[in-house]
C-alpha positions as CSV (number, residue, x, y, z in Angstrom):
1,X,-4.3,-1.9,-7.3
2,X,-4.4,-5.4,-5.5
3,X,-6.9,-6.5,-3.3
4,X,-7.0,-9.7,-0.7
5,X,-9.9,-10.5,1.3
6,X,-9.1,-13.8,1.9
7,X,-7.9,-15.0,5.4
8,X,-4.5,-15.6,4.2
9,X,-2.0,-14.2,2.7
10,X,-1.1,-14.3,-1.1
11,X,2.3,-13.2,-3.3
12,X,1.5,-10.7,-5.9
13,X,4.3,-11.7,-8.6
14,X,4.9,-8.6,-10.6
15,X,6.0,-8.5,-14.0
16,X,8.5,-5.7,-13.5
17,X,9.8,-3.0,-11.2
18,X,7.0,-0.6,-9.6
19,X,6.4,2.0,-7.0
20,X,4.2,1.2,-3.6
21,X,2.3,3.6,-2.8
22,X,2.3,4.2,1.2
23,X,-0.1,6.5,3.7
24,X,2.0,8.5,6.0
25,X,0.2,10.0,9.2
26,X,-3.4,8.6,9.3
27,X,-5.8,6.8,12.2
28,X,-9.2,8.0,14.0
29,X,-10.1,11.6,13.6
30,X,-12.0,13.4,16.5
31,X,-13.4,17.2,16.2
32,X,-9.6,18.4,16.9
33,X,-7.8,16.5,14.1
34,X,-4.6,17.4,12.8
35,X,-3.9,15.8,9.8
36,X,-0.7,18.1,8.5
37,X,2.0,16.1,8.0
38,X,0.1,13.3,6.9
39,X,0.9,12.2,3.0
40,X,2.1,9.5,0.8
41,X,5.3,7.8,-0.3
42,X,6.3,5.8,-3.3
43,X,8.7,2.6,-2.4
44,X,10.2,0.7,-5.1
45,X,9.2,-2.9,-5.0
46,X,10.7,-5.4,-7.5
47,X,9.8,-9.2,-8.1
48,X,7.4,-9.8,-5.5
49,X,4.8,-8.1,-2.8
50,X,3.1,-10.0,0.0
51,X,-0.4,-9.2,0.4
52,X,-1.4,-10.0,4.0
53,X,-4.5,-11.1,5.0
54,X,-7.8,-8.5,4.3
55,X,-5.4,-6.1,2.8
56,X,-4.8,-3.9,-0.4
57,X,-2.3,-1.7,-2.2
58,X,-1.5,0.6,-4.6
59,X,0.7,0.0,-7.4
60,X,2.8,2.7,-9.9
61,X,4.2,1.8,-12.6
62,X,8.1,2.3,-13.0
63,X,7.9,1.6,-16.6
């Protein structure tokens, strides 16, 4: 897991291949919320992530 609270960005370097893990569905629930179909996804990501501004991720290892 990475975390940036800065008000930049910053390059995480990574020291080999791995699996971002991304939210599918999501946003603001009211008293009628659906949330079927939400989920997650793993994206391969290799060399380097950008960490925008007040962001975070998730990492797996493809090891």
């Amino acid at each position: 897991m990475a975390v940036n609270p800065d008000d930049h960005a910053h390059v995480l370097v990574l020291s080999g291949r791995a699996r971002r893990v991304e939210p599918i569905g999501g946003g603001a629930l009211d008293t009628a919320a659906d949330t079927r179909g939400w989920g997650l996804r793993l994206v391969a990501v290799d060399g380097r992530v950008r960490l925008p501004a007040h962001s975070g991720l998730v990492l797996i290892s493809s090891a």
